[in-house]
C-alpha positions in Angstrom: 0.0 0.0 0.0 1.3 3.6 -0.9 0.9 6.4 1.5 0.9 10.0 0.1 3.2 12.4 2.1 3.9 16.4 1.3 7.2 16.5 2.2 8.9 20.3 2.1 12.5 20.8 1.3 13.2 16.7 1.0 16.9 15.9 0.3 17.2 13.8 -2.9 18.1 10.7 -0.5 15.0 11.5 1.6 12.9 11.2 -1.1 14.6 7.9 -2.4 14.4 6.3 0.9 10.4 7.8 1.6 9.5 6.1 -1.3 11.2 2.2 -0.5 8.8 3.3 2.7 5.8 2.8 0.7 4.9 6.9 0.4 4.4 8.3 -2.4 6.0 12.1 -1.8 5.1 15.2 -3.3 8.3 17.2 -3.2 7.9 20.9 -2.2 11.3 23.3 -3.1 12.2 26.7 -3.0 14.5 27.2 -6.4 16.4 30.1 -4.1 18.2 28.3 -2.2 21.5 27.1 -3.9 23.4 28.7 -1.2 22.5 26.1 1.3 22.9 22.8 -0.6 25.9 21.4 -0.7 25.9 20.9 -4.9 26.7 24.8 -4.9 24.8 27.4 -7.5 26.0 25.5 -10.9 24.8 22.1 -9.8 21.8 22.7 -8.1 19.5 23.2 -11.0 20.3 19.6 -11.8 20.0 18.7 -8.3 16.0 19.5 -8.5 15.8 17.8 -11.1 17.0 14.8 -9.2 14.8 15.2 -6.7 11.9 15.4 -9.0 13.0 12.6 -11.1 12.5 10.7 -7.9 9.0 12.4 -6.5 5.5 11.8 -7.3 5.0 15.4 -7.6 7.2 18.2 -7.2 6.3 22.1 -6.6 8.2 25.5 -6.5 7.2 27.7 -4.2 9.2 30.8 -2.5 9.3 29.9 1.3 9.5 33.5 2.5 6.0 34.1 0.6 4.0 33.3 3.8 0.7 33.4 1.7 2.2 31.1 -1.4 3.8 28.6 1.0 0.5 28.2 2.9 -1.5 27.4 -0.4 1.3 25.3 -2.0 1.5 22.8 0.8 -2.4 22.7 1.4 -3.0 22.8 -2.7 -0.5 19.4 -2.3 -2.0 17.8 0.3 -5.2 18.3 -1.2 -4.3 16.8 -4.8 -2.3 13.8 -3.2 -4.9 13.2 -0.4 -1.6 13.3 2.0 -2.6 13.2 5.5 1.1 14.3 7.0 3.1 17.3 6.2 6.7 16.5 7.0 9.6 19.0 6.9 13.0 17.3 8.2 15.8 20.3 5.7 17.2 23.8 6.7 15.4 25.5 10.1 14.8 28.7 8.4 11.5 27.5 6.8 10.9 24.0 9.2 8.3 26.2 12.0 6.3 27.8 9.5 5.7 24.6 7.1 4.6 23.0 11.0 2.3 25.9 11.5 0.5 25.7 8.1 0.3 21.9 8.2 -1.2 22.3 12.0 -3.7 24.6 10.6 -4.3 21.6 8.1 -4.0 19.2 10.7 -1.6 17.1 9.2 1.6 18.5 11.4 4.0 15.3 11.8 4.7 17.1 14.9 3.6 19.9 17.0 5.2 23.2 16.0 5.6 24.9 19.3 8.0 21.6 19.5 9.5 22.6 16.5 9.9 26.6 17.2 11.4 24.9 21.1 14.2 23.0 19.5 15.4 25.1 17.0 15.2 28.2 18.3 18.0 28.6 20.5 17.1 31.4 22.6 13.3 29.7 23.2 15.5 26.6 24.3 17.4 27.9 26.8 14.2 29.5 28.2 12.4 25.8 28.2 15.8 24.5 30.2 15.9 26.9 32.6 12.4 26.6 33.2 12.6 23.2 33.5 15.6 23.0 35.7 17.7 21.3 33.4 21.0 21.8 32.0 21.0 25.9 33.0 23.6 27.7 32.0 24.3 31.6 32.2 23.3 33.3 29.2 21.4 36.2 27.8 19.2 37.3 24.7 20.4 40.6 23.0 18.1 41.8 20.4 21.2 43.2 18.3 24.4 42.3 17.9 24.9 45.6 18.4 23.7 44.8 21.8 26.0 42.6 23.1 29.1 45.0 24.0 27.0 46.7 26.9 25.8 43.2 28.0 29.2 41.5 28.3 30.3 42.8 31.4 28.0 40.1 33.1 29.8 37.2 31.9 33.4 36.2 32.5 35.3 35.6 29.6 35.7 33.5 27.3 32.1 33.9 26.6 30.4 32.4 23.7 28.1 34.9 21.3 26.2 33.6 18.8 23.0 34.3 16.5 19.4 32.5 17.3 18.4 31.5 13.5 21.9 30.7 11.9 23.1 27.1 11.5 26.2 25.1 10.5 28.6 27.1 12.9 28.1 30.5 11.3 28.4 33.6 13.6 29.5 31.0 16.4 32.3 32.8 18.5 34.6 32.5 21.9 34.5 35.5 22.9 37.8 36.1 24.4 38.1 40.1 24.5 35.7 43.0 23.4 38.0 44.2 20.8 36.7 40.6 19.0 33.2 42.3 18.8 33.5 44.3 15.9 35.1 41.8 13.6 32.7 39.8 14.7 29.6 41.9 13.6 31.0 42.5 10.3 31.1 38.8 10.2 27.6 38.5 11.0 26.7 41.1 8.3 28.2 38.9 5.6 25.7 36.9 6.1 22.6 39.2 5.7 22.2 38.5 9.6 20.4 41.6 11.6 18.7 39.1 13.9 19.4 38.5 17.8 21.9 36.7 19.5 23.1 34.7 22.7 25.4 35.2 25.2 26.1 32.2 27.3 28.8 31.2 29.9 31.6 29.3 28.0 31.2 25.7 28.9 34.6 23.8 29.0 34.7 20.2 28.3 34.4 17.4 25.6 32.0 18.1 22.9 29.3 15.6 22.0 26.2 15.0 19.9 23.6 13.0 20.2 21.6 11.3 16.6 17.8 10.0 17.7 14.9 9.2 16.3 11.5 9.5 17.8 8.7 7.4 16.8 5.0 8.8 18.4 7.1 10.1 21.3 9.5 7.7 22.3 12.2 9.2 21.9 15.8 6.5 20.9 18.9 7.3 21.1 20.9 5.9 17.8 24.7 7.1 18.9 26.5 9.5 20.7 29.1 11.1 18.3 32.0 12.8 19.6 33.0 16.2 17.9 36.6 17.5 17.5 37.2 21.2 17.2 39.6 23.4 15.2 41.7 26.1 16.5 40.3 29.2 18.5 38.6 31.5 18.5 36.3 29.7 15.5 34.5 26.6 16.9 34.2 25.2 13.7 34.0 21.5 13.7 37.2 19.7 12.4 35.7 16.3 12.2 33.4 13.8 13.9 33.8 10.2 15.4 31.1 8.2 16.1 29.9 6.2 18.1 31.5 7.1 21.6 32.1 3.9 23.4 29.2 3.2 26.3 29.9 4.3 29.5 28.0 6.3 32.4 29.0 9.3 31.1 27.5 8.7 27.5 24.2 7.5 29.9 24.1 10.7 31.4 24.1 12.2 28.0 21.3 10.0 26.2 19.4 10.6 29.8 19.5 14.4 29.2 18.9 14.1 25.4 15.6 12.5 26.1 14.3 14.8 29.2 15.1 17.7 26.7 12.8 16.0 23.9 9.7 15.2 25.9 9.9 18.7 27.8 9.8 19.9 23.4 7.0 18.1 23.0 8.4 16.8 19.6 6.9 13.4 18.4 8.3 12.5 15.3 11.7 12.4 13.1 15.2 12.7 14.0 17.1 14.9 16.4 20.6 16.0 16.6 21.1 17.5 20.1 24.8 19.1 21.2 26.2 18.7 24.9 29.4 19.9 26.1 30.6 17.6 29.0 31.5 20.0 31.9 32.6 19.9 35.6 29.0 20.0 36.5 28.1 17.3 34.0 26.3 17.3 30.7 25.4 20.7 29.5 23.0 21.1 26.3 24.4 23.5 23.6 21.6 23.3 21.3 19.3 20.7 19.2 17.8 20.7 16.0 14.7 18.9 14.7 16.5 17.3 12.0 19.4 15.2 11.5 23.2 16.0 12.2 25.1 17.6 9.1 29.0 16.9 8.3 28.7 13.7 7.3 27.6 12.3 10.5 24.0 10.1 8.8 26.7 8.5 6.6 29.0 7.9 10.2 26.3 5.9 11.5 26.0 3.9 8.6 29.6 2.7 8.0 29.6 2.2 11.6 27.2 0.5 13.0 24.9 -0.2 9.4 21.9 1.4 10.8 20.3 3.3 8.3 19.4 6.3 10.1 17.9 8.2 6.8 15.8 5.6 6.6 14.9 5.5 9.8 12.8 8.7 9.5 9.8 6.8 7.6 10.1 3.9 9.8 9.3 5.8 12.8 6.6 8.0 10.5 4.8 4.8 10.1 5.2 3.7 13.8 6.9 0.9 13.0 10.0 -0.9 14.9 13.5 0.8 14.2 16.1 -1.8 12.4 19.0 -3.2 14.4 22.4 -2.6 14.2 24.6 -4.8 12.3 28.0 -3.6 12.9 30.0 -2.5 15.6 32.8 -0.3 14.1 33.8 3.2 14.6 33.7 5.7 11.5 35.2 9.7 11.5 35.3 12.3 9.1 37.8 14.7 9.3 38.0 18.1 7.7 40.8 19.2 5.8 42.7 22.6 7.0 45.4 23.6 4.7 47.0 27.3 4.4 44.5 29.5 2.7 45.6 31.3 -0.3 46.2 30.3 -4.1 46.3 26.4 -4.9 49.1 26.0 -6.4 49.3 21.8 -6.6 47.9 19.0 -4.7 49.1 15.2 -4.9 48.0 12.2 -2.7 44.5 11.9 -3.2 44.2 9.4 -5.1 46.7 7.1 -3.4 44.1 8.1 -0.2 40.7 6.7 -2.5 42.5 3.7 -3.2 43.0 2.9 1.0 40.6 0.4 1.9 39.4 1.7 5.0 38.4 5.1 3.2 34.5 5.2 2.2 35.1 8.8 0.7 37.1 11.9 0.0 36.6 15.1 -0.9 38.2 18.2 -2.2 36.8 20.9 -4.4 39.5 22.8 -5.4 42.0 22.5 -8.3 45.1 24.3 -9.5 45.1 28.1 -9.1 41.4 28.2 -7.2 41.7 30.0 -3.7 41.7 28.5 -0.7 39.7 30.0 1.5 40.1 31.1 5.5 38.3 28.3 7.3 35.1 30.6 9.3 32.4 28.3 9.0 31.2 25.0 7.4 31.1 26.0 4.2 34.5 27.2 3.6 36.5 24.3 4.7 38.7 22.4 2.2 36.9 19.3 1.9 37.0 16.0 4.1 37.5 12.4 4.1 35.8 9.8 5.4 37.0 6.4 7.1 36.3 3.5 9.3 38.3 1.5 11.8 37.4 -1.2 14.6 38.0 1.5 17.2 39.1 4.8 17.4 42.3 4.5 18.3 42.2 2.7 14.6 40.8 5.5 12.7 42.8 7.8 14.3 46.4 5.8 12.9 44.7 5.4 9.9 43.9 9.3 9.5 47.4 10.3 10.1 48.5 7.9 7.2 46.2 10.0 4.9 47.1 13.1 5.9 50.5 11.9 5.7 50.2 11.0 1.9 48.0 14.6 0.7 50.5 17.5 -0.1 48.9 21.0 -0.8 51.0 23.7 -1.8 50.1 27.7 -1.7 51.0 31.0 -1.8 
């Protein structure tokens, strides 16, 4: 039997995987946003028309037109006879595809669960409330703002905007003099929006992957997150899973009060926690799953098919089991920015055995950028190993064998 489902901003794999579900997806897209895909502006053209290559339907529609989003989804749901309205992409448009589809009564889940997990400010005001995980922080309407706010935290503080994702504005704040840089930063991305100011939290970084299925909410992995240098906190790479101890049961504990206190039902969930003298402290969730490679992480470790996953759990059915017990990393390159001058070793590093996949977009006389944020690091690798201490011999092979050159 095939089940209808309006599915808004679906990932090409999303779609794939709905479909070997049994639902028949009508594919909802905004043609604007090239920026956030991965495929960059030349290739995302041919990217929708992947995605609706692989959908029963598939509509354009400008998100930010609150009125045209509204009758887009309902006009889909109408024609398809969908009874769920599922958004699992970017957070920008995520609450108010929930709030149209509420209205509809076809929300997946609830979007003040939604607006709770991905708003970051609105999070920290549910934890607090709720007595868990409180940290000091405070909400500045500007970043503007911030400077005369400040003097209330010790430093190294962390500042960061509410509505930006994949590390962007994210800053340790180590002296005042880093605010001005810092708002010019945050103007290069078009971001006049508020921001946090929280106590910096010292300690291992984690994340957790879950997946909730009608509100039971189960933990898939605890991934462990490595840094790059000061004062960015741009992820470097990600191993995953962490091996089980009470520590990583004090995490999953916390992941799951912070997901019932949400309210949120359905889908996957990629929740942060720093691991601090005090314990487990939450640095933010998401109503979607983990970026950086961290799906495919799962998968070469453990086989668990956590993309899949999503359409289990929207049909209420049992999760699949693990069938492997491995431990997969990605790591981010970091090479000197400036003009690429050569490059040599890569494909000595595709041909390892233990490498799953590498990537780096640059050739000959291309700039390498300064690393600031996700999207301007210079590619990654992927690789698996029976533990970590494994992948991590293993990575310093490869980056043994690559050899950039600039100037």
């Amino acid at each position: 039997m095939v089940t209808p489902l309006v599915m808004v901003m679906p990932y090409k794999a999303f779609v794939k995987k709905a479909t070997q579900e049994g639902f028949a997806v009508s594919a909802i897209w905004d043609p604007s946003l090239a920026s956030v895909m991965p495929t960059g502006p030349a290739g995302f053209p041919a990217y929708l028309r992947e995605v609706e290559g692989l959908a029963e339907d598939f509509i354009l529609t400008d998100f930010t037109d609150a009125e045209e989003f509204a009758e887009v989804i309902a006009k889909a749901a109408a024609n398809s006879g969908a009874q769920q309205v599922y958004h699992v992409g970017q957070e920008t448009s995520m609450l108010a595809a929930y709030e149209i589809a509420d209205e509809l009564g076809k929300a997946v889940n609830p979007p003040r669960s939604i607006r709770l997990l991905n708003d970051k400010a609105e999070m920290r005001k549910l934890l607090t409330a709720h007595g868990l995980s409180s940290v000091q922080y405070a909400y500045a309407p500007r970043w503007q703002d911030v400077s005369d706010m400040i003097g209330e935290f010790r430093l190294p503080a962390i500042v960061k905007p509410t509505d930006l994702a994949g590390s962007r504005g994210v800053l340790k704040l180590t002296d005042r003099a880093q605010l001005a840089e810092w708002g010019r930063l945050l103007e290069s991305y078009d971001y006049t929006g508020p921001v946090l100011i929280e106590e910096f939290l010292d300690g291992p970084e984690f994340s957790v992957e879950s997946i909730s299925v009608r509100g039971e909410h189960h933990i898939i992995g605890i991934t462990r997150k490595i840094l790059g240098p000061p004062p960015s906190v741009v992820e470097a790479g990600h191993v995953h899973p962490v091996a089980a101890s009470s520590q990583t049961k004090a995490i999953a504990t916390l992941t799951k009060h912070l997901l019932r206190v949400t309210g949120y039902q359905n889908g996957p969930a990629h929740t942060e926690i720093i691991w601090t003298k005090r314990g487990p402290k939450i640095v933010e969730s998401q109503a979607r799953l983990g970026g950086d490679r961290i799906p495919q992480l799962v998968e070469m470790a453990t086989g668990f098919d956590i993309e899949r996953a999503i359409f289990r759990a929207l049909k209420g059915e049992a999760l699949d089991e693990k069938t492997r017990s491995d431990v997969a990393r990605v790591h981010y390159f970091s090479f000197t920015p400036g003009v690429l001058r050569s490059v040599d070793g890569l494909d000595a590093v595709r041909a390892l055995e233990f490498v799953a996949e590498l990537s780096f977009p640059f050739a000959p006389g291309d700039v390498l950028p300064e690393t600031v944020d996700s999207k301007t690091r210079h590619g990654y690798v992927t690789l698996t190993g029976k533990d970590e201490a494994e992948t991590e011999t293993r990575l310093d092979l490869i980056k043994s064998l690559v050899t950039v050159v600039t100037e």
